[in-house]
C-alpha positions as CSV (number, residue, x, y, z in Angstrom):
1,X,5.0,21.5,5.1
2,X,4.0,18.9,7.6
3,X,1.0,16.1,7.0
4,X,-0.4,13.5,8.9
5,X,-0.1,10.6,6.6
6,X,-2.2,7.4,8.0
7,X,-1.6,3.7,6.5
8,X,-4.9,1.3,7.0
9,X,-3.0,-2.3,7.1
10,X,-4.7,-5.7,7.5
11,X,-3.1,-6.1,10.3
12,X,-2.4,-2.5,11.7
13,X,-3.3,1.0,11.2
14,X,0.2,3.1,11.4
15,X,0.1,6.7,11.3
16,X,2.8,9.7,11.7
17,X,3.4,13.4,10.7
18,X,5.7,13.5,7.2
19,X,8.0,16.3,6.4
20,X,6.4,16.5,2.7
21,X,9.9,17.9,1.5
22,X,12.2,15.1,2.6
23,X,9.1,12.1,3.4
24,X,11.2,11.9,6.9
25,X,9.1,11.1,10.0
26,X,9.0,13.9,11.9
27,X,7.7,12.1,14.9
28,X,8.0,8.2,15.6
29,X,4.9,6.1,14.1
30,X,2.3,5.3,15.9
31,X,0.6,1.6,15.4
32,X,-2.5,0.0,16.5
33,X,-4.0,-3.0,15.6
34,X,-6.5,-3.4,12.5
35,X,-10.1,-4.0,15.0
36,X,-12.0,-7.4,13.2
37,X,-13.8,-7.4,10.5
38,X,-12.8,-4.1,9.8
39,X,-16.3,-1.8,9.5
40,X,-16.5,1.4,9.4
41,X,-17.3,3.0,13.1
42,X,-14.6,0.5,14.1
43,X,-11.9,1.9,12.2
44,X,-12.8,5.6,12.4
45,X,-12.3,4.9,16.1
46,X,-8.7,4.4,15.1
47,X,-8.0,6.9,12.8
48,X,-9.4,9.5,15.5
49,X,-7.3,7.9,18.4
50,X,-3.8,8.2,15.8
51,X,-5.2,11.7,15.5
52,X,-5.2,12.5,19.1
53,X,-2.2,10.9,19.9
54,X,0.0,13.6,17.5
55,X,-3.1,16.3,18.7
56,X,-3.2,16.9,15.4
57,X,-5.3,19.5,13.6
58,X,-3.9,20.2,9.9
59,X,-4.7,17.6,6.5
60,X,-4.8,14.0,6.8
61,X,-4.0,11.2,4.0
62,X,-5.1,7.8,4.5
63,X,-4.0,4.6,2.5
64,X,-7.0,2.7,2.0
65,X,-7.4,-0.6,0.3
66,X,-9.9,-0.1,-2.0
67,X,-10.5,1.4,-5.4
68,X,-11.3,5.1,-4.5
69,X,-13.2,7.5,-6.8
70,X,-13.3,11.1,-5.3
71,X,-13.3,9.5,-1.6
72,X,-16.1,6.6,-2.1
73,X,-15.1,3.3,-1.8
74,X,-15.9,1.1,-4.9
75,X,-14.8,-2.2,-3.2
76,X,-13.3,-3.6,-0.2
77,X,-10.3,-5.9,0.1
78,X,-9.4,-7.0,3.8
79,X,-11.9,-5.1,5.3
80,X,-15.6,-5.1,6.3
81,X,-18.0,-4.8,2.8
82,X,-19.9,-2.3,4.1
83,X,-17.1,0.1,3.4
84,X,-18.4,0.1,-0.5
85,X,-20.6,3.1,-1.3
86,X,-18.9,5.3,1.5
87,X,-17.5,8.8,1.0
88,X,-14.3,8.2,3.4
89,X,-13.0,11.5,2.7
90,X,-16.2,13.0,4.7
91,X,-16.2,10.2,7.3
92,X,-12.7,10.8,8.4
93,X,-13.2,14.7,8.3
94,X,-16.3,14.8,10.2
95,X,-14.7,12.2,12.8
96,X,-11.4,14.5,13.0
97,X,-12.3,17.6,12.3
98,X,-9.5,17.8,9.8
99,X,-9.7,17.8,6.1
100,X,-9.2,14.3,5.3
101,X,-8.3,12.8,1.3
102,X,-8.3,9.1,1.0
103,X,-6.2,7.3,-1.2
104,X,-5.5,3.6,-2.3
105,X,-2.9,2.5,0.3
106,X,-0.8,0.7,-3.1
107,X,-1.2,3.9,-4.5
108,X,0.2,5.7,-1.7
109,X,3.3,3.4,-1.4
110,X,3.3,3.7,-4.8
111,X,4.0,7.7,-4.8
112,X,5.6,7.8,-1.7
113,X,8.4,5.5,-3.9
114,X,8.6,7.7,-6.8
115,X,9.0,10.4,-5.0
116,X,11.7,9.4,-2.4
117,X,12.2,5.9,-2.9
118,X,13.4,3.2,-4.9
119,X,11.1,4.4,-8.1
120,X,13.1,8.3,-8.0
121,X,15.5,6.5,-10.6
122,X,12.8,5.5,-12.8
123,X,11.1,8.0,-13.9
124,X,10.7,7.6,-17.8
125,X,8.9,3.8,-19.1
126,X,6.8,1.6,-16.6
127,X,7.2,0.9,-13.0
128,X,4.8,-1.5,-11.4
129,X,5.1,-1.7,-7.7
130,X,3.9,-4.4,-5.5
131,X,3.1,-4.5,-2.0
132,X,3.5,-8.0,-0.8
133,X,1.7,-8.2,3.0
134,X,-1.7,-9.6,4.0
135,X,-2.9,-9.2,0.2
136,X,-1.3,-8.2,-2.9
137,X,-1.4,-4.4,-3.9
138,X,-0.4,-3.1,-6.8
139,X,0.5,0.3,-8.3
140,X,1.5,1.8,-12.2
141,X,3.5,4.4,-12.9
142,X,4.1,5.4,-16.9
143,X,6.5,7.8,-17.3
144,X,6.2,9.1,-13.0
145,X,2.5,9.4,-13.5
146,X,0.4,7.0,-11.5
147,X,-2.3,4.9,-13.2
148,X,-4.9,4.6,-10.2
149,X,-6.9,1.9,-8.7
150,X,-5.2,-1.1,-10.3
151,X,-6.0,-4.1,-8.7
152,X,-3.3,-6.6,-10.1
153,X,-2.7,-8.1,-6.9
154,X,-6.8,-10.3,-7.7
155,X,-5.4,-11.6,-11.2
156,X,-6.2,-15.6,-11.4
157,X,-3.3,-18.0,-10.9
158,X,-4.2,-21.5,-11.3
159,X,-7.5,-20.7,-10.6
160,X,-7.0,-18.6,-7.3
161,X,-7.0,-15.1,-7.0
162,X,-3.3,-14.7,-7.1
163,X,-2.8,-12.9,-3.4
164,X,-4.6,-16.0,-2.0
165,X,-1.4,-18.3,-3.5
166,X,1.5,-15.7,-2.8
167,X,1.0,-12.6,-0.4
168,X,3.3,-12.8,2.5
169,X,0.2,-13.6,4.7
170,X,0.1,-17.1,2.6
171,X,3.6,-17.4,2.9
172,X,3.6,-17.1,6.9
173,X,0.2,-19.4,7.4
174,X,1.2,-22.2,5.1
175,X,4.5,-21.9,6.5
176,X,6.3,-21.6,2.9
177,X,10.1,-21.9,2.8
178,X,11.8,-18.5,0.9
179,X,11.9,-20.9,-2.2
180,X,8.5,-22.2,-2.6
181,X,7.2,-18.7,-1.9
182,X,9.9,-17.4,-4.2
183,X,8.7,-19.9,-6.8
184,X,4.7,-18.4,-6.0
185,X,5.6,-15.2,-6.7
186,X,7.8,-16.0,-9.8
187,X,4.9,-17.3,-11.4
188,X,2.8,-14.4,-10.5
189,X,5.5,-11.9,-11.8
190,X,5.9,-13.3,-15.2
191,X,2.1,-13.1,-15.7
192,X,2.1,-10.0,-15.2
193,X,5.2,-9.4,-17.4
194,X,3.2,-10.7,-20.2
195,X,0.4,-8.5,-19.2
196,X,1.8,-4.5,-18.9
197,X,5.9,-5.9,-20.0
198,X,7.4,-3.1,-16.8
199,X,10.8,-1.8,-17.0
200,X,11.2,-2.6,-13.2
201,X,8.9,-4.3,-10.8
202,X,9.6,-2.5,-7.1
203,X,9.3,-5.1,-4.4
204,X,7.6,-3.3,-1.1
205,X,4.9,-4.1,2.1
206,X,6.0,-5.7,5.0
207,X,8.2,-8.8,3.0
208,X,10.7,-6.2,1.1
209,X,12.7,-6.4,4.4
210,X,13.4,-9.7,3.8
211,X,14.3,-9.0,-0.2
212,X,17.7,-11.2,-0.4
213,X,15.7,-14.1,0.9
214,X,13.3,-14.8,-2.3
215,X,14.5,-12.6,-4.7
216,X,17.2,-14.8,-6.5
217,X,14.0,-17.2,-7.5
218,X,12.2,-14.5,-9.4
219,X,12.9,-14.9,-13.3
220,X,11.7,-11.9,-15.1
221,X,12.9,-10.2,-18.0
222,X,12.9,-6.7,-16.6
223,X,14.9,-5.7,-13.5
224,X,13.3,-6.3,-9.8
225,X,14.2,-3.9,-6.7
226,X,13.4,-3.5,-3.0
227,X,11.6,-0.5,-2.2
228,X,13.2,1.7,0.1
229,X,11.0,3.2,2.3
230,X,10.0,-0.4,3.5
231,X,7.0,-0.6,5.3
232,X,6.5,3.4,6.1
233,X,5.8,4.1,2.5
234,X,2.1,4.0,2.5
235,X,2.5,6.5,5.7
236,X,4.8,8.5,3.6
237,X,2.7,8.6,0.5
238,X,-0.7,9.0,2.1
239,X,0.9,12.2,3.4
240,X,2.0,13.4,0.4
241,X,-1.4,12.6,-1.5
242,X,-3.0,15.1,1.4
243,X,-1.1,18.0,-0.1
């Protein structure tokens, strides 16, 4: 089976068809930019234009990021407020004309992970996967099932919400070397150690490219990994959720 999985970024909405039985690409990704402030006609726009691009007809995922409850939005992080209170799932289907499910894009990478990724080898005890990119998303699995909607990534450190001192956004505008970032994230990652104690912490989003760079200044007691679909996971994922 074949899905259109579609990944809303901060930056950029990607979107491709996913072979649901290996979460291969069966057609290149396609990418446009994330339109500002981020409301709702605005980015419907998008997801109709990926649509069209594949001429696409069949079921649709999309990463979103925000809690979603059957479809509604229950906050908004990156994106235009107004989003809260909306019933995606029927926004996207009426827009497309294709049954449309809506997911949490951490969520998404999240499965997509567990499923083909760096998180197939840890199946039993507690993954907690990370997205490290314009904010900080966060995903649990206990025992390969996925505890949804966490929201990890808004934890206080020193007073901040923690993806305002170390998502890959801060690292790139405050021009951070690998070490002070490193350090940032350290310091997130043993809070949260002492918060849900995971048997491995999966490093993904845009930064898990760049994995050997920062990863020698994280001290944690349980074991920390790149993610291996990189930055199509939440593509991969999304598709999978539309199943």
């Amino acid at each position: 089976m074949i899905n259109l999985g579609i990944d809303i970024g901060g930056s950029g909405i990607k979107g491709a068809p996913i072979n649901l039985e290996t979460g291969e690409l069966v057609s290149p990704r396609y990418r446009l930019s994330t339109p500002e402030m981020a409301k709702p006609e605005d980015v419907t726009k998008i997801i109709v234009n990926i649509t069209r691009h594949f001429n696409w007809s069949e079921k649709i995922g999309v990463g979103f990021p925000a809690i979603i409850r059957d479809g509604i939005a229950f906050s908004a992080a990156n994106i235009h407020k107004s989003w809260i209170g909306t019933n995606i799932n029927e926004l996207f289907s009426m827009a497309t004309n294709c049954p449309t499910k809506v997911l949490n894009d951490a969520d998404a990478a999240g499965l997509a992970e567990m499923r083909f990724g760096a998180g197939a080898d840890w199946q039993k005890g507690v993954v907690f996967l990370v997205t490290l990119g314009t904010g900080i998303g966060t995903a649990i699995f206990v025992d390969g099932n996925l505890h949804r909607n966490t929201e990890l990534g808004h934890i206080e450190i020193r007073g901040k919400d923690a993806e305002r001192r170390a998502s890959d956004a801060v690292r790139q505008r405050k021009d951070l070397s690998w070490e002070n970032w490193g350090e940032r994230l350290n310091e997130y990652f043993q809070t949260i150690e002492r918060l849900i104690w995971p048997d491995v912490i999966i490093i993904g989003g845009g930064a898990s490219k760049d994995f050997e760079k920062f990863s020698s200044f994280i001290k944690v007691h349980c074991k920390v990994i790149p993610a291996r679909l990189l930055n199509i996971a939440g593509i991969v994922g999304a598709a999978l959720a539309s199943e």
